[in-house]
N, C-alpha and C positions, 0 to 999 in steps of 0.2 A: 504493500500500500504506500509505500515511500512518491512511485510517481504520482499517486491522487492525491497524496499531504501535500506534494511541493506543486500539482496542476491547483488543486484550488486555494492553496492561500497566496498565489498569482490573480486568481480569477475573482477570486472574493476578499481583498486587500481588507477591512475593516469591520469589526462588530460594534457594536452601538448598543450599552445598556443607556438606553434611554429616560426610561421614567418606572415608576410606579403607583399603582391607585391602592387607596386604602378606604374601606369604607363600614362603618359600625353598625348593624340594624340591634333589635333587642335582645338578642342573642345569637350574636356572630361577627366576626371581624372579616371581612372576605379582603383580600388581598394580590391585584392583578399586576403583573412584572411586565415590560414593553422591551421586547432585543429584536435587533433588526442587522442583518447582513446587507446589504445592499444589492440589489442583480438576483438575490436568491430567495429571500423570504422573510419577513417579520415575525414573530411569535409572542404570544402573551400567557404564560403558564401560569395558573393562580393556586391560591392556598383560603383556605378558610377555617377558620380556630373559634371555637366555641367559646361562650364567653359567660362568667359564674355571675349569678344573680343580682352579686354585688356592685359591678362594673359601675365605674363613673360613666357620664356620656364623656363626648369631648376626645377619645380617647386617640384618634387619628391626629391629636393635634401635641400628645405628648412626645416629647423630643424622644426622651429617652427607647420610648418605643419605636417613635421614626426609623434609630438609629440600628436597631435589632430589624427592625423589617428591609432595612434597605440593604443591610449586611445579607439575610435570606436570599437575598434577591440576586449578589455576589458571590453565592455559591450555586444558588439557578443556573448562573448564566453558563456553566461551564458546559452543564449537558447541553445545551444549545451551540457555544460556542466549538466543539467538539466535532460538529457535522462539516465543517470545512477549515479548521484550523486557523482563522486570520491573523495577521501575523500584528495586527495592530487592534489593541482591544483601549474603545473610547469610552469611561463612565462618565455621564452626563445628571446620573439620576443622586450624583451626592459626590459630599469632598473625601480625598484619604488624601494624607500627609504621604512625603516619600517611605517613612519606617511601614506605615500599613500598607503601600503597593506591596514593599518588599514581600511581607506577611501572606498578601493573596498571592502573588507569582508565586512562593514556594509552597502554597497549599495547591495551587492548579500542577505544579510540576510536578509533584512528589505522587498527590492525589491523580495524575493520570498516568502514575509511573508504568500500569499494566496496560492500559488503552495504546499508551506507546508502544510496550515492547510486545506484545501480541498483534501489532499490525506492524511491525518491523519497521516503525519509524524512528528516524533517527533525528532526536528534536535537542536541539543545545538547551541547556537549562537559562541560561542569558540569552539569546535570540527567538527561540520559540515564542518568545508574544512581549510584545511590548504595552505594557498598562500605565492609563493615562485618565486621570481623574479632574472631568469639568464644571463639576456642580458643587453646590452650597453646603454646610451643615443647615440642618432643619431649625426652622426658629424657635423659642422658648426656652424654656428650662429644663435642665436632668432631672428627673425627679425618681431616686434610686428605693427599690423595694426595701418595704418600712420591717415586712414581717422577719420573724424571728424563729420559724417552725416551719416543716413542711417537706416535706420529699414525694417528688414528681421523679417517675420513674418509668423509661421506657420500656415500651414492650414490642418483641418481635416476634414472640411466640415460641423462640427454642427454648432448651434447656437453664441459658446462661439469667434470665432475666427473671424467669419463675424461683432461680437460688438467691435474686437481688430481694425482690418480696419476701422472700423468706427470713432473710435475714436481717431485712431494717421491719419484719413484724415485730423483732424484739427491741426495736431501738425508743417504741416509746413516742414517735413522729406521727404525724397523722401523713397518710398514703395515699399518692393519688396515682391512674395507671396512666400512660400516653401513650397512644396509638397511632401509629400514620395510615390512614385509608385500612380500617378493620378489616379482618379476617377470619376466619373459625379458629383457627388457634389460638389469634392474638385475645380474641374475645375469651374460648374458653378455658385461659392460662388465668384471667381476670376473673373467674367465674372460680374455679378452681381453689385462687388464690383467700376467695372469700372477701372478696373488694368492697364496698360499697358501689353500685352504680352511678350515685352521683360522683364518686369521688373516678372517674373514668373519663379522661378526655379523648376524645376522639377528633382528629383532625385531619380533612382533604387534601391531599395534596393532587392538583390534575395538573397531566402533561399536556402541550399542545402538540395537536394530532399532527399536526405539518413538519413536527420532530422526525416521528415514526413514518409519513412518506417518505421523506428525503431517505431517510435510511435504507429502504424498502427499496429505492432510485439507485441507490449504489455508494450515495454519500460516507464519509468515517463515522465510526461505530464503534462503541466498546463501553468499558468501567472507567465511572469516576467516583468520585470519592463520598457516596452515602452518609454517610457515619457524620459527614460535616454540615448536613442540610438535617441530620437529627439533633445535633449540636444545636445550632441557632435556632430551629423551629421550639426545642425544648424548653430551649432558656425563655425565649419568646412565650409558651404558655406559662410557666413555674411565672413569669415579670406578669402575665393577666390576673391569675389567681392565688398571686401571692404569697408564694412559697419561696423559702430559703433554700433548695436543694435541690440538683438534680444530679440524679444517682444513674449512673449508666451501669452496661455490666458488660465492660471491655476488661479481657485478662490480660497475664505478662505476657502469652501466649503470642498473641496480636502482634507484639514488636517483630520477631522473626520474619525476615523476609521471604519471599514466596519464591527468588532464582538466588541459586547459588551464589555469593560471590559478587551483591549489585542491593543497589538501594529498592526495586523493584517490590513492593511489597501489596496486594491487594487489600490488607486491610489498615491500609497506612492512615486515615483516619479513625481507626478504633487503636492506633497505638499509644504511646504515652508521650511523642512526641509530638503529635499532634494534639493529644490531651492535654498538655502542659501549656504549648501555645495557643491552643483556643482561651484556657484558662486565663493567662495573662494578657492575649488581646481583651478578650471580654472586659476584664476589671480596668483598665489601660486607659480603653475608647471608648467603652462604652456605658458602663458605668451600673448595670441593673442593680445592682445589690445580690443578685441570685449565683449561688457556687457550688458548681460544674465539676465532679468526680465520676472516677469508675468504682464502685464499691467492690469489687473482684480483680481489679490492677494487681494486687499485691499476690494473690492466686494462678496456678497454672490451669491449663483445661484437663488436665487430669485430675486436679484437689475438686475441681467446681464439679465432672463427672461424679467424685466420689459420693458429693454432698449431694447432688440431683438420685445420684439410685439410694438413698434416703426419704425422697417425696415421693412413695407410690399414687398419687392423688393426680402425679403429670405423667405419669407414663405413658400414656394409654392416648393423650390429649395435644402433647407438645409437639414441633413441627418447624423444620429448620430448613431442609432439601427446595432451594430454589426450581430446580427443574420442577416441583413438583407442585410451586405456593398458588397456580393457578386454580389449583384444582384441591389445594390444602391436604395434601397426600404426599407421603415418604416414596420417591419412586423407585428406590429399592436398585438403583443402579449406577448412580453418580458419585462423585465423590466427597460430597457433603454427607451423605448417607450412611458413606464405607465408615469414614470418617467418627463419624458419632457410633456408630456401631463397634467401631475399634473404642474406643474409649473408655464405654463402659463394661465391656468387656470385663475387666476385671472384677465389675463389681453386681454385674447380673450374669445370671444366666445364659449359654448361646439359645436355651429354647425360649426364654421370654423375648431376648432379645429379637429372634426370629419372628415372635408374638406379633412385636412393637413394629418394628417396619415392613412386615408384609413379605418378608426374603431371606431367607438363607443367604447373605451377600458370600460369608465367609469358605460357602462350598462351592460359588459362581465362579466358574475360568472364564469369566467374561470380564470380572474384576479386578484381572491381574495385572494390568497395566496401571489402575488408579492405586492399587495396593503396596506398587513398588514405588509411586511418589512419595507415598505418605511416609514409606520407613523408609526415605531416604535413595533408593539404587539408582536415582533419576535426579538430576540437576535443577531440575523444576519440581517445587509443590503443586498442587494443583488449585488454578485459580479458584479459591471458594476461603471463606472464614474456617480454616482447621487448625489444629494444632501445632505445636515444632513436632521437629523431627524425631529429636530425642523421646521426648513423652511419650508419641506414637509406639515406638521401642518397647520405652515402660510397660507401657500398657499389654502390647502384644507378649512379652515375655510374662508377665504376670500371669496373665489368661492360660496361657503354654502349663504352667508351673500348677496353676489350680486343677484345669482340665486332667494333667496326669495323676495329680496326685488323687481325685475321686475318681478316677477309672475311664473318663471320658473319652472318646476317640478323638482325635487334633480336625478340627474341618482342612481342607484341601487348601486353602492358603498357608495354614499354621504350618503343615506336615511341611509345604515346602520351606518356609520359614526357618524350619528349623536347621534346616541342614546349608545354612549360608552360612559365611563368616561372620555376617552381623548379628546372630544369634550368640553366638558364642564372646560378642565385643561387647553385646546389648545387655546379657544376663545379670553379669554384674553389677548391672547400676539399674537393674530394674527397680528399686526401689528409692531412685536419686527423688523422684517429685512427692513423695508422701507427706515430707516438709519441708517445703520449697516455699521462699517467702523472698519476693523481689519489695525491694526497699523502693525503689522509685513510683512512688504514689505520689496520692492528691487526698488521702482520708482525712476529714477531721477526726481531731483523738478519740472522741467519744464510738465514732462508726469503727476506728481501729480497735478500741479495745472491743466493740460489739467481736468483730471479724476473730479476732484472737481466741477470743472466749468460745466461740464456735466452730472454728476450724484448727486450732494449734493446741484446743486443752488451758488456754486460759496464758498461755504463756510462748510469745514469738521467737523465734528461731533466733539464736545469736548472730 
């Protein structure tokens, strides 16, 4: 795709985040975005956020909120600006200082690390796009969230978010869930969790259809950076309904990159360096009062599996498998799938686990190819939210170890498994993640000692 990067950001020289509309009825903030290419197409993709009974009116007219909506609209524009790569990106619709250009260029660089290298583009992280900021700050006053309580907590419907509820039930906060365009999962993780209904935000997000022509047309195509449009959309409701907290449930997991050897990471917005710098642009520029952690940063995805085959109440209900969210089904073939099926392996059964996703994955020679990214014989992970490499190991040796010792026969990937060199490199440290405790977090103390108390026995790892 190298010669369709460099034919159209020839032929389509400039994007134009232009404007945006905000507007409040009695309950609802609807919110339309304006980006236009020129020669190729305009598009308007909106958002709408529900809005708690308390609302002031007026509220399209607070700065502070200006400032979070227009930011939104700065992480919008990438999946737009993504269908023809212009080499020159104009914001018209608000001001940034030179240090927050910097701040977007290396979330758009980093965030389209995979979009890049899965269409074989080879994009300079200095020349790839030059951003250039024409508009005003919004007039009035900051006016920073006053509250003192409160965690607003994403939901996506797998495993990792259903252990984040679980674990601030004991913190004592009142709980609200947040949703992007519901789901049967997302809904019945909520339901599961024992939520209150009111306390369940649900919010729109719609693409513009003229996105998905172009694409359809032959236009570029791929992953940007989700996790950062959950970010700002979050803080944006926790800033409506006035809450102190939003608690994500990004692991240490996330940091590892997805190719051997390169910055390349698909989940480069659920990292912690991404988590750190949203953190301090937010407080920086913008000011909500509202503060943005991963309650599982400090966790691997193998501790957080440990604690999930704990909640029998989700088993049956959660749901991660992209190939599958159309349809809200494990498709029992992909590598999000394998993945999660590896994982908890150690800590369920292979016949429940067979239950739970509809498939024997681990007997399928059909999944021998995504089985060898995951432990590693392959220089690429496989583009999806999974684990490191190591853990994977963990895991898979552990299952091995239990499997023998009750009598079990090995499934057809384990047997092979066993008889690599990596089994014999792996075995030994099959038990490295059991307490694993990455110090580089965002916890306030109270939510760390919760985490400790919970997952370490009351006392963290030296």
């Amino acid at each position: 795709m190298q010669k369709t990067y460099e034919s159209c950001r020839k032929d389509y020289p400039v994007f134009y985040y232009t404007d945006y509309e905000a507007a409040q009825t009695e309950d609802g903030l609807s919110v339309t975005y304006h980006f236009d290419v020129p020669g190729l197409s305009s598009f308007a993709p909106s958002w709408r956020f529900p809005l708690p009974a308390s609302a002031p009116a007026g509220l399209t007219e607070d700065r502070t909120l200006r400032k979070l909506l227009f930011s939104l609209g700065m992480v919008e524009l990438v999946s737009y600006w993504k269908i023809a790569c212009p080499p020159e990106v104009l914001v018209q619709a608000g001001a940034l200082d030179e240090e927050q250009l910097r701040w977007w260029k290396k979330l758009y660089y980093q965030g389209l690390g995979e979009f890049f290298y899965t269409n074989g583009i080879d994009a300079d992280p200095d020349t790839f796009m030059t951003l250039t900021a024409e508009g005003t700050l919004p007039a009035g006053e900051d006016r920073p969230a006053s509250a003192l309580s409160g965690c607003l907590i994403p939901v996506g419907g797998g495993k990792d978010s259903a252990c984040t509820i679980e674990l601030l039930k004991k913190s004592g906060q009142p709980l609200y869930s947040y949703i992007i365009n519901p789901r049967g999962a997302t809904l019945a993780t909520v339901d599961a969790a024992g939520l209150p209904s009111d306390r369940s935000v649900h919010v729109r997000r719609t693409l513009d259809s003229r996105m998905l022509d172009l694409n359809r047309q032959g236009f570029l195509n791929g992953h940007t950076p989700f996790s950062a449009l959950v970010a700002f959309s979050s803080v944006i409701t926790a800033y409506l309904y006035g809450l102190k907290y939003v608690a994500l449930s990004n692991e240490s997991s996330a940091n590892e990159s997805t190719v051997v050897g390169s910055s390349v990471n698909h989940q480069y917005s659920k990292s912690f360096e991404f988590e750190r710098d949203f953190h301090e642009y937010e407080k920086r520029f913008i000011g909500s009062g509202v503060y943005y952690f991963s309650m599982l940063r400090p966790l691997s995805e193998f501790q957080i599996a440990s604690y999930f085959a704990g909640m029998p109440a989700y088993h049956d209900i959660f749901r991660s498998c992209n190939a599958g969210s159309k349809q809200d089904v494990w498709c029992g073939h992909c590598p999000k799938c394998l993945f999660v099926f590896l994982i908890l392996s150690p800590f369920l059964s292979h016949k429940r686990l067979a239950e739970i996703f509809g498939a024997d994955m681990l007997n399928d020679e059909t999944m021998a190819d995504c089985f060898e990214k995951l432990i590693g014989l392959q220089n690429e992970k496989p583009f999806e939210c999974v684990g490191s490499v190591s853990e994977v190991n963990a895991a898979v040796c552990l299952t091995i170890e239990r499997m023998e010792r009750d009598g079990e026969p090995l499934p057809l990937l384990f047997s092979r498994y066993k008889e690599l060199p990596l089994f014999a490199e792996s075995f030994p440290r099959r038990r490295d993640y059991e307490r694993y405790y990455d110090r580089e977090h965002l916890l306030p103390e109270s939510f760390l000692k919760l985490l400790a108390d919970e997952c370490y026995g009351g006392n963290l790892p030296c």
